[in-house]
N, C-alpha and C positions, 0 to 999 in steps of 0.2 A: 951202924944205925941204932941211933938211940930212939926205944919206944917209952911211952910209958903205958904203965903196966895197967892203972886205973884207965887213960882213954880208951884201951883195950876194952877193957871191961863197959862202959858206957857204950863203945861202938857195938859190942856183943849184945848187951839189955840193951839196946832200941827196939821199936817195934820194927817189925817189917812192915810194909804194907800190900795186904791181899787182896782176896776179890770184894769182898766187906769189910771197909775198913770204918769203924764205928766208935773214931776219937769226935772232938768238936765240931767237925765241921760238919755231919750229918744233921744233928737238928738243928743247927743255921740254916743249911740249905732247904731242911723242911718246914724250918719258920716262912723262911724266904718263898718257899711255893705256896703255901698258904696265903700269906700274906697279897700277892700277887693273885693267887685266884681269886680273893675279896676284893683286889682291886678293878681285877678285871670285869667283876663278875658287877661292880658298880657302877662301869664307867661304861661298860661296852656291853655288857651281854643284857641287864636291864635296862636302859632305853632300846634296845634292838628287841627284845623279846617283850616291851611293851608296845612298841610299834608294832609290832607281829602279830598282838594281841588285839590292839585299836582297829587293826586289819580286816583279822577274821574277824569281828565285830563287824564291820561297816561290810563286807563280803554278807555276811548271814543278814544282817539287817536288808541290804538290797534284794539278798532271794525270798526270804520274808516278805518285803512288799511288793518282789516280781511276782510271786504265787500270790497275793493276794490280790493283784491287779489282774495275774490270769483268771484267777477265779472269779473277782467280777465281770468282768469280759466274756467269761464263760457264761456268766448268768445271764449279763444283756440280751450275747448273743440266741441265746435257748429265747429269753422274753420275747427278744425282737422277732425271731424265726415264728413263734408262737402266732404273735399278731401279724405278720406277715400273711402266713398261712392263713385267717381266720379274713384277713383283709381280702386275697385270691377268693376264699371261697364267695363270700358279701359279692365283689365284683361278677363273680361266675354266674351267681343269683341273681345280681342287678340285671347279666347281658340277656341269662334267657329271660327275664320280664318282661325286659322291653323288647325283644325279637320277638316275642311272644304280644305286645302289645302293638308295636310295627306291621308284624307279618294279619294282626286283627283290622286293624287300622286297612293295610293293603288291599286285605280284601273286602272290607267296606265300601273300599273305594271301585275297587274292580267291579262288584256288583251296584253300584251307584251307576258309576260308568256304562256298563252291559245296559242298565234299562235305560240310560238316557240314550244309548246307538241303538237298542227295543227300538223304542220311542221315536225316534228320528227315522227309524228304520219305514216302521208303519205308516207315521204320517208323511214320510216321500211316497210310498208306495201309494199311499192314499191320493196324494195331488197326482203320480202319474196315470192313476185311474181314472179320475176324474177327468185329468186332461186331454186324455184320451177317449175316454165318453164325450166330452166335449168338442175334441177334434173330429173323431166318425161323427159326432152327429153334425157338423159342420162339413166335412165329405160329404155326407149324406145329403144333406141342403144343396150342397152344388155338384152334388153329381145328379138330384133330380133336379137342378133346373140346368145343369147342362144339358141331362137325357130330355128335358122340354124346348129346350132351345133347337136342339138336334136334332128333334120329333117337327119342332114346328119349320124347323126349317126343310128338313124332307117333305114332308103336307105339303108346303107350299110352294 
């Protein structure tokens, strides 16, 4: 077996290769990651991370005008509840007015009423008195000319 002496020697100076091995090929492959995360970071991560931003934009913009459309709402609501309230009371004021002007009325009427059955009361009483003076003294008339009929016809 024939060697030679120099390949020897070459095979001996090579490098080995360990756990770090830090010839050419290390900052290729860290050009290569960089390179790559600029790309990536053009092509996919900002439009995604500007859509995400457009997002919460239009998210905060909505609860923005939710809270302020609650808050109006809240307002109305308090206004409207206000005049509500103030409308019940006016109606409550109107009812006893007029229950109060009804219930006067009513009894105007009741005492209107009352004198004219008075009234009606008296003057019947009054024709049955009279009628009745009128009929005794009409008894009267014929019962003395009955008692004169009755007399004369006993006489005679």
């Amino acid at each position: 077996m024939f060697y030679n002496y120099n390949s020897i020697l070459i095979i001996g100076t090579e490098k080995t290769g360990g756990l770090f091995d830090f010839d050419g090929t290390l900052p290729i492959i860290a050009l290569q990651f960089v390179i790559f995360m600029f790309i990536l970071n053009f092509i996919l991560y900002t439009p995604l991370l500007d859509t995400i931003d457009e997002r919460n934009l239009y998210i905060k913009k909505s609860l923005d005008e939710a809270t302020s459309v609650l808050t109006k709402s809240n307002q109305l609501n308090v206004k409207y509840e206000a005049k509500i309230s103030k409308a019940r009371k006016a109606a409550k004021l109107d009812l006893l007015t007029y229950q109060k002007l009804y219930k006067d009325i009513l009894e105007e009427k009741m005492k209107s009423s009352q004198l004219f059955i008075d009234k009606f009361l008296i003057e019947t009483t009054e024709n049955f008195e009279n009628n009745k003076d009128n009929i005794l003294t009409s008894f009267d008339n014929e019962i003395d000319s009955l008692s004169s009929q009755i007399m004369a016809k006993l006489l005679a």
